[in-house]
N, C-alpha and C positions, 0 to 999 in steps of 0.2 A: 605440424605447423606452429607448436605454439613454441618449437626450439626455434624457430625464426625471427620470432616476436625478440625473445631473447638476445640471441645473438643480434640482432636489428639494435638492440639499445646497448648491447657493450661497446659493439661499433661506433655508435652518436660519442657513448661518452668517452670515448678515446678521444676520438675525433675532432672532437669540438668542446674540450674541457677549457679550451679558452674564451670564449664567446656562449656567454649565458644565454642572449638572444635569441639565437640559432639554435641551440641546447635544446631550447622550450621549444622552441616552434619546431623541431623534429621529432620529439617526444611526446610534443600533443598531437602531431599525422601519426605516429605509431598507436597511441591511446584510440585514438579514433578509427585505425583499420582494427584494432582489437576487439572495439566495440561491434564493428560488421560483421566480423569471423565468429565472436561467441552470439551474434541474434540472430546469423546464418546456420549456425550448429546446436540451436537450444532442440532439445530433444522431440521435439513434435511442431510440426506448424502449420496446425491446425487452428487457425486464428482463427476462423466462424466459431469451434468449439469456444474457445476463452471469451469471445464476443458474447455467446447467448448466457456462459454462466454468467460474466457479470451483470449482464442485465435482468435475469434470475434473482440472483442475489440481488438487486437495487429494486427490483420489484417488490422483493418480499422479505428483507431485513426488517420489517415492523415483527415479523412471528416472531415469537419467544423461542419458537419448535426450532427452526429453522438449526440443521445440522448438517454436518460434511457427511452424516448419511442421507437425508434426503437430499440434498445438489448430488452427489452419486447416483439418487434412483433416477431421481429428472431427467438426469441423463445417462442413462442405464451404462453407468462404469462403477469403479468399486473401488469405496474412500480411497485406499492407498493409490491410486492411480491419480484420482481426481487431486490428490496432495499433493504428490509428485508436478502433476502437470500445470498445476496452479502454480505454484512458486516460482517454476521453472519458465514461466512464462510472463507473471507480475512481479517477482521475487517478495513478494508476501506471504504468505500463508494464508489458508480458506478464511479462519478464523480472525485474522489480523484483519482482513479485507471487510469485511464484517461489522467488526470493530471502528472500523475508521468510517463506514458509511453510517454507521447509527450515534456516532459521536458527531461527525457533522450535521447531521440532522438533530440532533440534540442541542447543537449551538445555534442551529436555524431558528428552534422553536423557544430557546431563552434567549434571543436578541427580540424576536420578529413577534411573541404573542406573550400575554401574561397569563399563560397554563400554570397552575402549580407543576412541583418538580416530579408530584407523584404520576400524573398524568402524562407530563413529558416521557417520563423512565418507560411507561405501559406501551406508546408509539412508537419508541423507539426501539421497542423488543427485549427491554430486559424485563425481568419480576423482581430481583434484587437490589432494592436502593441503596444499600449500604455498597455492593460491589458495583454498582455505576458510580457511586460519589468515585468511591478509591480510583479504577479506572478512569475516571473524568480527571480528575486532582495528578495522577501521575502524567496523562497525556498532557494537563492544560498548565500544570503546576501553580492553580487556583481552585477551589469548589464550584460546583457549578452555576451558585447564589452570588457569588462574588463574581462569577462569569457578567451573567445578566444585568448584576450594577455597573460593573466599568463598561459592559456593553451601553448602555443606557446616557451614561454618562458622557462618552463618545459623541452619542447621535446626538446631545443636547447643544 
């Protein structure tokens, strides 16, 4: 099917190399039945499972522990599965997904309380504050101190 896809758009753009218009708006119904055929053929679709991990993980992203081996036992599969299936399903990663839940709660807690930073790091599940600033600083391209003044600043 996906030599369809293909030939579906050599076709537009023979066809229609005159008329930009139309170009696009054939192009983007081909992009969009592409989109139904790859969430129609993602390798599992078992959506209850991706449903209870992430709520797993959103429950318990405070743990520092918290690893793609325990979400594998939780749910009695085995990391490399549980990889596979995550990404394949979020196009994340275990650890990326992770990352992004305890960084938003990290921005939560320096807009919304005046916790020191060391405090905030411990809720959010890391031990290392030197490797939260770096992660904070490449996702926010600020620290996370200068996060909470321009936040501050904002609400004033």
């Amino acid at each position: 099917e996906s030599d369809y896809f293909y030939m579906e758009l050599e076709e537009i753009l023979i066809q229609y190399n005159d008329n930009v218009n139309v170009l696009k708006e054939k192009v983007l119904k081909i992009l969009k039945e592409m989109c139904i055929y790859i969430q129609k053929n993602k390798e599992s679709k078992n959506f209850d499972l991706i449903n209870s991990i992430e709520t797993f993980i959103e429950d318990n992203y405070s743990d520092n522990n918290l690893s793609l081996a325990q979400i594998a036992d939780e749910f009695k599969i085995t990391s490399s599965y549980l990889s596979r299936y995550f990404k394949d399903q979020t196009g994340y990663t275990v650890l990326q997904y992770i990352d992004t839940i305890r960084m938003n709660e990290a921005k939560k807690y320096l807009k919304e309380t005046e916790l020191n930073l060391n405090d905030i790091i411990k809720r959010v599940g890391y031990v290392d504050k030197s490797n939260f600033i770096r992660k904070f600083k490449s996702i926010e391209g600020i620290t996370p101190m200068n996060y909470r003044s321009i936040s501050a600043q904002n609400n004033d």
